[in-house]
N, C-alpha and C positions, 0 to 999 in steps of 0.2 A: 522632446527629441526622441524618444523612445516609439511615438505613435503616428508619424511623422508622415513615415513610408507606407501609410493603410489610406492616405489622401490617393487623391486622380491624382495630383503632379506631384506629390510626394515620391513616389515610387519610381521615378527618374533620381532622385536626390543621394541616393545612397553610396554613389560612389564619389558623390562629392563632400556627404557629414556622416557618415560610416550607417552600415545596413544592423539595425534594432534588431533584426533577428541570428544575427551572429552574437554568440554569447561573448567574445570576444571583445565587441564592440559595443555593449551597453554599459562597461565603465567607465569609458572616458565619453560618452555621450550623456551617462547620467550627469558627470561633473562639469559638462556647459551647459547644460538644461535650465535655462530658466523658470522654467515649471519646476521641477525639480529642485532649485536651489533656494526655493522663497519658504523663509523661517520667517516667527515671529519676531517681529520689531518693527520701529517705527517706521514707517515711509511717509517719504516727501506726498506733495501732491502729484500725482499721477492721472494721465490718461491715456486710456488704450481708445485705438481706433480700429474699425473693422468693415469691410462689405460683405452683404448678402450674395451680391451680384460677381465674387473672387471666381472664375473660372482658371484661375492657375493653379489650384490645389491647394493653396494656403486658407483651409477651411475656417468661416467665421468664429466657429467653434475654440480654436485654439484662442482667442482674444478674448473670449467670454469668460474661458476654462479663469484663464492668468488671468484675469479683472479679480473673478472672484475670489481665485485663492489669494491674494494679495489683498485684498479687500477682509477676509478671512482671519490672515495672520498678522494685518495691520495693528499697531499695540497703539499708533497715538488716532488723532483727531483729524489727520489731515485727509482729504476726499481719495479716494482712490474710483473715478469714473470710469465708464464707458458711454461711447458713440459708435453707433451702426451705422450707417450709411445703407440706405437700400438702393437699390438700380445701379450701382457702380461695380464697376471693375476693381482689377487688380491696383492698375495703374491710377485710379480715382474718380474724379469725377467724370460725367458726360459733360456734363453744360456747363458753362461758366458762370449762372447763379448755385450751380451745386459747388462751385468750385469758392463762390463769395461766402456761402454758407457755412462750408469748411473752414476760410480762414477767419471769420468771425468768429466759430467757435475755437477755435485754436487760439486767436490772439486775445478772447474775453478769457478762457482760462489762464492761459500768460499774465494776463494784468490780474489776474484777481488773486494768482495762489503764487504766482513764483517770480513777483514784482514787490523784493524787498532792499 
């Protein structure tokens, strides 16, 4: 949340989750930060999802960034993934084998890590 507002559509967002470059506003934007807020310990199975193809500002990079810190500060065994998605949008897929693609991987990680 700090680097937010240096995106293309970030930079409209500011007066919706407070502007990073007011000194004022990087406290209480540090304290919802999810980047910011990942210590070490155990996490669940997780996975982030991302496109190449995001034209709304919400750079792949932030999903990458949070895979790996979390991935990083993970203390037990459980996966902490990523999935790109290339030629997609914000919204997701184009086609609807991208879209079957998606929910197979979706519903194979469901049954496999958070099907107890």
């Amino acid at each position: 949340m700090l680097r937010f507002h240096l995106t293309e559509g970030g930079k409209y967002w500011t007066k919706e989750y407070g502007n990073p470059d007011n000194p004022e506003h990087v406290s209480f934007l540090r304290a919802y930060s999810p980047y910011h807020n990942v210590k070490k310990a155990v996490y669940p199975p997780t996975l982030f999802e991302t496109s190449l193809g995001d034209d709304r500002g919400v750079d792949p990079m932030r999903a990458m960034k949070m895979a790996a810190r979390v991935s990083y500060h993970n203390q037990g065994d459980n996966p902490i993934l990523l999935r790109v998605k290339q030629g997609q949008g914000h919204g997701g897929a184009w086609r609807v084998s991208d879209s079957i693609e998606q929910l197979v991987d979706q519903y194979s990680f469901f049954k496999q890590y958070l099907q107890k």
